[in-house]
C-alpha positions in Angstrom: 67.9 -42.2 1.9 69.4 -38.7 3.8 67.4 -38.6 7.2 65.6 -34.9 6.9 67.0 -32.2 9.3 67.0 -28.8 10.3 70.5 -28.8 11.4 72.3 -29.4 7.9 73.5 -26.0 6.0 71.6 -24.7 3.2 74.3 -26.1 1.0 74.5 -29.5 2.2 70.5 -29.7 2.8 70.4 -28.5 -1.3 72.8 -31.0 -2.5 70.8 -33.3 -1.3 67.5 -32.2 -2.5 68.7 -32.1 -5.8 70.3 -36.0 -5.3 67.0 -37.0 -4.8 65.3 -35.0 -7.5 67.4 -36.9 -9.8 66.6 -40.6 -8.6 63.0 -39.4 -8.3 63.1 -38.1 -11.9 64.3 -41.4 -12.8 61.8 -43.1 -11.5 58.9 -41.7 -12.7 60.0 -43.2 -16.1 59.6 -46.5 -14.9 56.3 -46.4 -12.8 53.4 -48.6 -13.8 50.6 -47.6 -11.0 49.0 -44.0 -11.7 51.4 -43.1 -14.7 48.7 -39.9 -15.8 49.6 -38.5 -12.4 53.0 -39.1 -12.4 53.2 -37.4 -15.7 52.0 -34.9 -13.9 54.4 -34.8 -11.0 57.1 -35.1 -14.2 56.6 -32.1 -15.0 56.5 -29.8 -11.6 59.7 -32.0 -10.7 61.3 -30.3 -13.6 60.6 -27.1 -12.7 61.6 -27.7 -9.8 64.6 -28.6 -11.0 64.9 -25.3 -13.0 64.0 -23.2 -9.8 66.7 -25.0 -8.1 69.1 -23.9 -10.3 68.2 -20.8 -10.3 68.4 -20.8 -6.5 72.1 -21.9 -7.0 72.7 -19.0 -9.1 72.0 -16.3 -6.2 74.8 -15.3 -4.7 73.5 -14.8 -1.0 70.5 -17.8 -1.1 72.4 -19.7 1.8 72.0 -16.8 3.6 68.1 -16.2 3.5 66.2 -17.6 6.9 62.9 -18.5 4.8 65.4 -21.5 3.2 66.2 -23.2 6.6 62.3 -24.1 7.3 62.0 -24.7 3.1 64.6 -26.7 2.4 64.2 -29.6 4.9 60.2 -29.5 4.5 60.8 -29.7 0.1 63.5 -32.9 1.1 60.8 -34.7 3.4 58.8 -34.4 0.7 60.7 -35.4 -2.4 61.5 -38.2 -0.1 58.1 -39.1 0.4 57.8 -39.3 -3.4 60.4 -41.5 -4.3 59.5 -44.0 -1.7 56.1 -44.0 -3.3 57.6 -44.1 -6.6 59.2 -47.3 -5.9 56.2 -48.7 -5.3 54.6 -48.0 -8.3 57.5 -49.3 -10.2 56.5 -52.7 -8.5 55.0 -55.6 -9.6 53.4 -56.2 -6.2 50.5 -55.1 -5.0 50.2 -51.3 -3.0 50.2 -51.8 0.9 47.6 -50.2 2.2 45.3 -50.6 -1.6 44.8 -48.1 -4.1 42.7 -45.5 -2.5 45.0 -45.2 0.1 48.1 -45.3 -2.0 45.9 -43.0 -4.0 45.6 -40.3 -1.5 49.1 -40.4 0.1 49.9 -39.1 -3.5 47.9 -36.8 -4.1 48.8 -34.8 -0.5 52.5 -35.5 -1.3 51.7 -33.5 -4.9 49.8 -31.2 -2.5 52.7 -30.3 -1.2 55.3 -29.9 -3.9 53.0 -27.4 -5.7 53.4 -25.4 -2.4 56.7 -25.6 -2.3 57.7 -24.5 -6.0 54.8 -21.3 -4.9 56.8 -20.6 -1.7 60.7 -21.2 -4.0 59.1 -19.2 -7.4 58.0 -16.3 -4.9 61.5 -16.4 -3.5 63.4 -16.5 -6.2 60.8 -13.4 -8.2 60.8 -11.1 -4.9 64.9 -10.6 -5.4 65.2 -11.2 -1.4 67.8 -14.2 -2.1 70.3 -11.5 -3.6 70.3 -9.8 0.2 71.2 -10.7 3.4 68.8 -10.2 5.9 68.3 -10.5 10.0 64.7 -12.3 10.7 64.0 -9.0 12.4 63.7 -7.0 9.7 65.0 -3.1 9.9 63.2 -0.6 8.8 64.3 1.8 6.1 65.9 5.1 7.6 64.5 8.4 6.6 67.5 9.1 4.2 66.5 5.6 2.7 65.6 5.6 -1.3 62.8 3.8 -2.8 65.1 1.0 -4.2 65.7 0.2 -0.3 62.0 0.3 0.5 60.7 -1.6 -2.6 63.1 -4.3 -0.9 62.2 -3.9 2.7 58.5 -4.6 1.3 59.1 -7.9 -1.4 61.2 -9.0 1.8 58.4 -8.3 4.2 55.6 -10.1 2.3 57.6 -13.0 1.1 58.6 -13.8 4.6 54.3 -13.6 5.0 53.6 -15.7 2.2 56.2 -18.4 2.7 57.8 -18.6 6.2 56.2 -20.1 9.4 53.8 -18.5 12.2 57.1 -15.9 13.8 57.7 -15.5 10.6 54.4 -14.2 9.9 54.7 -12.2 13.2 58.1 -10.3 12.5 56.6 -9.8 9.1 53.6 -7.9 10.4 55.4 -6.0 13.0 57.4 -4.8 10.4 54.5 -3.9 8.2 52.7 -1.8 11.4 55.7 0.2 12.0 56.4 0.9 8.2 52.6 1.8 7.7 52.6 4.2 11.2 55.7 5.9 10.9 55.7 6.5 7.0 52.2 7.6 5.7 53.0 7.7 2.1 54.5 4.4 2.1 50.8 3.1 1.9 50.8 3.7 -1.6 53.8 1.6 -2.2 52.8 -1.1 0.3 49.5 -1.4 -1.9 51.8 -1.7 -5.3 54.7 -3.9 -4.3 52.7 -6.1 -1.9 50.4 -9.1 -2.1 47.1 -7.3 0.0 45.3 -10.6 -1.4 47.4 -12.4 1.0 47.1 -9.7 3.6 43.1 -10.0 3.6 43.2 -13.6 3.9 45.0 -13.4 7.2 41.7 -12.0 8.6 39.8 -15.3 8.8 43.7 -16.4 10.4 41.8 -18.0 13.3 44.1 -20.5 14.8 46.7 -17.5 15.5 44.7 -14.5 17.0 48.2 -12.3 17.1 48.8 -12.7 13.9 45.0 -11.8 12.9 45.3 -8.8 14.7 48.0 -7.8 13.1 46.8 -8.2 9.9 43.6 -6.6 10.4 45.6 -3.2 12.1 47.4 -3.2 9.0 44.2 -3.5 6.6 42.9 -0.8 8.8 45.5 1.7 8.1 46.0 0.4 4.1 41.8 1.2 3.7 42.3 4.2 5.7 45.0 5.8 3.9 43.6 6.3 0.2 41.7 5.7 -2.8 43.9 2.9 -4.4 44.3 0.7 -1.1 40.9 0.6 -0.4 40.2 -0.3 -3.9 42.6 -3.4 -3.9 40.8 -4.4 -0.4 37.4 -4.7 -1.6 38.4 -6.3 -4.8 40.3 -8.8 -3.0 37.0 -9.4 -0.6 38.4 -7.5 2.5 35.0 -6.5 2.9 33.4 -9.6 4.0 36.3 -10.6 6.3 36.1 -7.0 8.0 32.3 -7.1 8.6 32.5 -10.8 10.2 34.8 -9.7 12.6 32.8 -6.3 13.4 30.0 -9.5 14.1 32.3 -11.5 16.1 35.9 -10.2 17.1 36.9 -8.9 20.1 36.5 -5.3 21.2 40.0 -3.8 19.7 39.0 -6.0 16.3 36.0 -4.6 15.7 36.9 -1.1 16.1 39.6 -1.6 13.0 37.3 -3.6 11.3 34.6 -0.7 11.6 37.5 2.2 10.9 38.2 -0.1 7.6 34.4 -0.4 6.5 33.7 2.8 6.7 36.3 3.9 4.3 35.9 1.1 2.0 32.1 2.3 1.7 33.6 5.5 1.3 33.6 4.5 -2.4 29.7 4.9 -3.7 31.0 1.7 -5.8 31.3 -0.3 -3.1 28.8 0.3 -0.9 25.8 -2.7 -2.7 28.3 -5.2 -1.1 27.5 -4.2 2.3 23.9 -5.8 1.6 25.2 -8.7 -0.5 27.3 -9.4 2.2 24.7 -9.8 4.9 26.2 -6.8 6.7 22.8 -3.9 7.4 22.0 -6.0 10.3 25.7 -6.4 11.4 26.4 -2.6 11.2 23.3 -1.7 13.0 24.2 -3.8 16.0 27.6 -2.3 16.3 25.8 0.8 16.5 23.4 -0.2 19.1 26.3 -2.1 21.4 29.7 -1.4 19.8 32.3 0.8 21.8 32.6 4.4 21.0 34.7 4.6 18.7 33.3 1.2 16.9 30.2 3.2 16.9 31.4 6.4 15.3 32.9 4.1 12.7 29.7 2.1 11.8 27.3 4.8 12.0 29.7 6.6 9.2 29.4 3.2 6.9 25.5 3.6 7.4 25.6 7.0 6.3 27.8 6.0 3.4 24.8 3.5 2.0 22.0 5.6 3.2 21.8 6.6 -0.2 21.7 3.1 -2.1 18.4 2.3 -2.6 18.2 -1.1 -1.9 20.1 -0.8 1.4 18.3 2.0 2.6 15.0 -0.4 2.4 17.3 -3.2 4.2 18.2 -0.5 6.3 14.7 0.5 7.7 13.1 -2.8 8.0 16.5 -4.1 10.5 15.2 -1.0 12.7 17.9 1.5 11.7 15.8 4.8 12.6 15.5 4.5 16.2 19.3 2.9 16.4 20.5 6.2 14.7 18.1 9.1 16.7 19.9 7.6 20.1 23.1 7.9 18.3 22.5 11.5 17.4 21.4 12.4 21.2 24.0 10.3 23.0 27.0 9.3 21.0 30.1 11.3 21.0 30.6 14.9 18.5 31.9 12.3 15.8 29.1 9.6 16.2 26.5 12.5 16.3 27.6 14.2 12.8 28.0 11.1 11.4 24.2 9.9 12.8 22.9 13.5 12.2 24.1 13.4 8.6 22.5 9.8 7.7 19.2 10.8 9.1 19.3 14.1 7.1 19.6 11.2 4.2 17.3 9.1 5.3 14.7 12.1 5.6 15.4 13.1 2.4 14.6 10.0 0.6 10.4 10.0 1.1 7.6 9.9 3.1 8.1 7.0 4.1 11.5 7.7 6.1 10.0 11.1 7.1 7.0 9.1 8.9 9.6 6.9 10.2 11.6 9.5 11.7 8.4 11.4 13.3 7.3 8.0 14.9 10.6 7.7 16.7 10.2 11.4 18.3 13.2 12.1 15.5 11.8 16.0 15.2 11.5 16.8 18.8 15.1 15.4 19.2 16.8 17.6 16.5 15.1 20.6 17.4 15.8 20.2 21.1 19.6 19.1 19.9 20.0 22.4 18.0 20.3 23.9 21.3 23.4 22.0 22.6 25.2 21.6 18.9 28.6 23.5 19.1 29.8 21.5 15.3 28.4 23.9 12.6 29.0 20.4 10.6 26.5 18.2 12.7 24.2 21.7 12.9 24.2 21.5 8.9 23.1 17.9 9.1 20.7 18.8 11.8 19.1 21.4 10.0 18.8 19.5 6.9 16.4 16.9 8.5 14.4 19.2 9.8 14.7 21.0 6.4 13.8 17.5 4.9 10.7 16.3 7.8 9.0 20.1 7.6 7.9 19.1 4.2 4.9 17.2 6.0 2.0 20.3 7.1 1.4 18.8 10.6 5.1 18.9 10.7 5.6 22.7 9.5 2.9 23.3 12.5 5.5 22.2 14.7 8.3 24.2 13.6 6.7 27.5 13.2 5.3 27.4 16.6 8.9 26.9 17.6 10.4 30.6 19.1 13.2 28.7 20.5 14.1 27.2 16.7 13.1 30.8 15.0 15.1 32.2 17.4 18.5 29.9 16.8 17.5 30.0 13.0 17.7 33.9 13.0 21.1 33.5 15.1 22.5 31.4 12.3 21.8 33.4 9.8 23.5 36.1 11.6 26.9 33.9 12.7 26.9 30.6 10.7 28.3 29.6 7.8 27.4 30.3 3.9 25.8 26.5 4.3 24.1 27.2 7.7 22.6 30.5 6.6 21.1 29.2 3.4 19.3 26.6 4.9 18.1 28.6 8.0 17.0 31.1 5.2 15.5 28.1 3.2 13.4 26.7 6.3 12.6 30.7 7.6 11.0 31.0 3.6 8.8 27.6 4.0 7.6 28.0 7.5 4.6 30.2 8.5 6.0 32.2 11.7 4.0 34.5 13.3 4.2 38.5 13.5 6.1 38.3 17.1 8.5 35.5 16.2 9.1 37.5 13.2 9.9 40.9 14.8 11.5 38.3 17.2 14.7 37.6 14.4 14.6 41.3 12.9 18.0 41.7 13.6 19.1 38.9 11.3 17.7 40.8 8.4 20.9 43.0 7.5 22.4 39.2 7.2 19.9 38.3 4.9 20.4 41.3 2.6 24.1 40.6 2.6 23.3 37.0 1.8 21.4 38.3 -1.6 24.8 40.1 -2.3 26.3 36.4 -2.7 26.6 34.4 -6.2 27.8 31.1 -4.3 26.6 28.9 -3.3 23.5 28.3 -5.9 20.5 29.4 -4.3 21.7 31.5 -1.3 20.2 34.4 -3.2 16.8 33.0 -3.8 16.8 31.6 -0.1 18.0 35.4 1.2 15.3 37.1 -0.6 12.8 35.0 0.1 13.2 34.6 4.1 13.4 38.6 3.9 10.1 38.7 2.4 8.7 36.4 4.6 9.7 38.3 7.4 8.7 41.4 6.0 4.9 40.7 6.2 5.3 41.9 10.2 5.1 45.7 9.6 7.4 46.8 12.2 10.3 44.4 10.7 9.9 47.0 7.3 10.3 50.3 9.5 13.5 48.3 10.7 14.9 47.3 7.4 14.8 51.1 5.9 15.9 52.4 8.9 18.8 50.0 8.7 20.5 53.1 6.2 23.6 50.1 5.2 20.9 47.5 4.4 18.7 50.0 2.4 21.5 51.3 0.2 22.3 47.7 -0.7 18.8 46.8 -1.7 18.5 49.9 -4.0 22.4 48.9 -5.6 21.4 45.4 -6.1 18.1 47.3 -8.4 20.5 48.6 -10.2 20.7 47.4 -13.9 24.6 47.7 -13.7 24.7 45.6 -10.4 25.1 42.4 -12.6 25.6 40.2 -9.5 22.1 39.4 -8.7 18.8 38.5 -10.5 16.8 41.5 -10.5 13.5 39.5 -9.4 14.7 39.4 -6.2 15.7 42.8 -5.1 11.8 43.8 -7.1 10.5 41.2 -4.2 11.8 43.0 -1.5 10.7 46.5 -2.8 7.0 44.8 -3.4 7.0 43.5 0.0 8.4 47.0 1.5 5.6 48.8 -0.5 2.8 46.5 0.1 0.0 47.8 3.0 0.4 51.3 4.8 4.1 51.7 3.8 4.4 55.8 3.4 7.4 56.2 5.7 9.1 52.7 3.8 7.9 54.3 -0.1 9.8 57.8 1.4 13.1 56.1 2.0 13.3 54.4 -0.8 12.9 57.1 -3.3 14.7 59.2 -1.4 18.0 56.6 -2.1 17.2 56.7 -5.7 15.0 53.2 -5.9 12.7 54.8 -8.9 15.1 55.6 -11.4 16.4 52.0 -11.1 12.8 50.4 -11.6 12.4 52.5 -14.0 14.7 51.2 -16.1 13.6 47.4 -14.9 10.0 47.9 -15.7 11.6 48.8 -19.2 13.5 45.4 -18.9 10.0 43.7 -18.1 11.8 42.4 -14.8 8.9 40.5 -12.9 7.4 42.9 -10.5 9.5 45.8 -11.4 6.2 47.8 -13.2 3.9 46.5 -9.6 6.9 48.2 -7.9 7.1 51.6 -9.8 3.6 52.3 -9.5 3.8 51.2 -5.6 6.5 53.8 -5.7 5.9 56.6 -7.6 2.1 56.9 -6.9 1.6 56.7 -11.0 -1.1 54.0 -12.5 -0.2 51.7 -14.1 -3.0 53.3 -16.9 -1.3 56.5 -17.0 2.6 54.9 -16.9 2.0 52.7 -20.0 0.6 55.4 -22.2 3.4 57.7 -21.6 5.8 55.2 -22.0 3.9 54.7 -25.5 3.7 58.3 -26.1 7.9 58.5 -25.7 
């Protein structure tokens, strides 16, 4: 028998690898210990064999780096067999008994079948028709896909198959193809083995090498729908959120970065529970870095909405956890927080009671102040939106000048979103006369917001703050003094003005008209306002007869029967 070295050439080391194949092929004919196992071993010898062969057939295999660690550990091994072939073919009895000869079998199998994986990957990834450095070189920009297709089979075999600086070079190779090429993600995902990948995160007995592979799992869940897909299916999920539990600082925040977009897929985001991971994601909340966090809070937010997380959510204290987020954490974690309590709020009484208990009102209205994000002032305003719901709670808020007054401001200077809610929660709360003359400048705003199809509901919520605030008498001397304003109140009445229901314009008239409004009924027929309702009462528009009567002095007797007599 050929003592097994590292220092023969591939050729030599192959010629006699295949020398022993054939005496070990041999032998298995003639063994009489174990023969059901050996039939066994019959047959991954022969394809063996076959792979072999086809090994021969590559032009450059001698050249590949994976065969000098392959090729000597496949000899020690066929080795191993044929000695223990030998003494199966015995008449004798087995040294050591059966259940020991039993076992050294059975790992020496063991290790054959891993050897035809590592040779059949090989031979299927096309790497043995190249000749490559163990430092692998990246593609250049002028490279074709062909070339990176390669650069990727040759990347994850040497993974798969080669030793622990194998694994290294590999991964270094996979960071800076993954950093410096975005869209190579995609490929990564289609050419590579990410099952393989993922497993490398429970890699405990080579930290390096972990971190490696959980950086690159960060960027592949990171980077789009299809990646992240492939992650969870492969159970990258579980992996990630033990090492948000127990990995170092650095870990934790690429583990977090990597569940939050995996959760990013409503599909996904039951697992979280089913892997034992509320309580995990809540304590990288409460003690994680900044940025692990920012990440965290975002995965909360992502299942805030599953209903049997958000249970498992509440009873591992989540509430409290979140409202310090949204007051201390950075502008990321705080939008991210903000918007997961606006959920959370949302979702019932229960959550609403929740959120009170923990001081979560005072703490968003107070907030509103020193919000510069209209996105976090969105999710802000929703909760409040959400809490004021509760009549103790509406108290609150309409007692609130300081919120009135920022809620007037934002209908003035925020957003489309920002405006309708404002108007939404103006609408709903019951503000008093000098909070409401308070905000009379924001009500050209809101008569420019009833001029606006989009979003669904900005209308209704323009109209119906504007008659809210027009209850205070001196805000409807302002509004038809406002000569802009009033001319597009009496265009929106206008049958032809097909932008708008007509209910809502006949609100604001009703409102205008209602009490001691002499100077208000002046300017409006003075634009042209009757003509308009007249043709709206006609319609049967709600409101629009209340209104003409309002406007033109005429009962509502008298303007029926000569509408009967024309």
């Amino acid at each position: 028998m050929h003592p097994t070295t590292t220092n023969e050439p591939p050729q030599t080391l192959l010629d006699l690898i295949t020398d022993v194949l054939s005496l070990l092929l041999l032998s298995t004919i003639t063994v009489q210990s174990f023969i059901g196992r050996w039939q066994v071993l019959r047959t991954k010898l022969t394809s063996l064999q076959s792979s072999l062969s086809s090994l021969s057939e590559s032009p450059l295999w001698s050249q590949n780096p994976l065969l000098h660690t392959l090729l000597p550990s496949l000899l020690s091994t066929l080795q191993r067999l044929l000695a223990l072939s030998r003494q199966c073919s015995s008449t004798s009895s087995l040294p050591g008994g059966k259940l020991l000869f039993q076992s050294d079998l059975d790992i020496a199998s063991s290790s054959l079948s891993n050897h035809l994986h590592d040779l059949d990957l090989l031979l299927r990834s096309g790497v043995l028709h190249h000749s490559n450095a163990i430092i692998l070189s990246h593609p250049g920009p002028g490279s074709d896909k062909e070339d990176l297709v390669f650069f990727i089979h040759d990347l994850f075999t040497r993974l798969q198959v080669g030793g622990v600086e194998f694994k290294r070079k590999a991964l270094e190779s996979l960071l800076q193809i993954l950093n410096t090429d975005k869209k190579s993600a995609s490929l990564v995902v289609k050419e590579g083995n990410i099952g393989y990948l993922t497993g490398l995160l429970d890699f405990n007995d080579q930290p390096l090498i972990r971190e490696q592979a959980v950086s690159a799992v960060s960027i592949l869940a990171a980077s789009n729908d299809e990646s992240r897909k492939i992650i969870f299916e492969e159970g990258g999920l579980g992996h990630l959120l033990r090492i948000l539990e127990t990995g170092s600082m650095p870990l934790k925040e690429k583990a977090a970065i990597a569940i939050e977009a995996i959760t990013g897929d409503p599909d996904n985001g039951w697992a979280i529970s089913a892997y034992g991971g509320v309580s995990v994601l809540i304590e990288a909340c409460r003690c994680g870095s900044q940025a692990t966090q920012t990440h965290a809070v975002g995965a909360i937010r992502n299942v805030a909405g599953v209903e049997d997380i958000k249970m498992a959510l509440a009873e591992e204290g989540v509430v409290p956890v979140i409202i310090h987020l949204i007051v201390s954490g950075s502008s990321a974690a705080q939008e991210k927080a903000a918007n997961t309590i606006a959920i959370l709020a949302s979702s019932g009484g229960y959550f609403r009671d929740l959120i009170i208990q923990e001081k979560g009102l005072q703490r968003l209205m107070h907030l509103i102040q020193d919000l510069s994000s209209s996105d976090t002032i969105e999710h802000v305003l929703r909760a409040i939106s959400s809490l004021s719901v509760s009549d103790s709670t509406a108290q609150v808020l309409s007692s609130s000048t300081a919120l009135i007054i920022h809620l007037g401001e934002f209908i003035k200077h925020g957003n489309m979103t920002l405006q309708k809610i404002s108007a939404s929660l103006l609408a709903n709360l019951s503000i008093s006369d000098r909070n409401k003359r308070a905000i009379a400048s924001c009500m050209g705003s809101l008569v420019k917001l009833m001029e606006s199809p989009k979003p669904v509901g900005l209308q209704e919520a323009g109209a119906l703050a504007l008659v809210s605030l027009l209850t205070a008498r001196w805000n409807k001397k302002e509004l038809v003094r406002d000569e802009k304003s009033l001319m597009k109140v009496v265009q929106m009445l206008d049958p032809k003005y097909e932008l708008i229901d007509k209910k809502f314009p006949v609100m604001l008239v009703n409102a205008l008209l209602s009490g001691r409004s002499s100077g208000c009924r002046k300017r409006l027929l003075d634009a042209g306002a009757c003509q308009h309702l007249q043709k709206l009462a006609e319609m049967e528009v709600s409101g629009a007869k209340k209104a003409l009567q309002r406007l033109s002095g005429i009962s509502l007797k008298s303007m029926f029967s000569r509408t009967w007599r024309e």
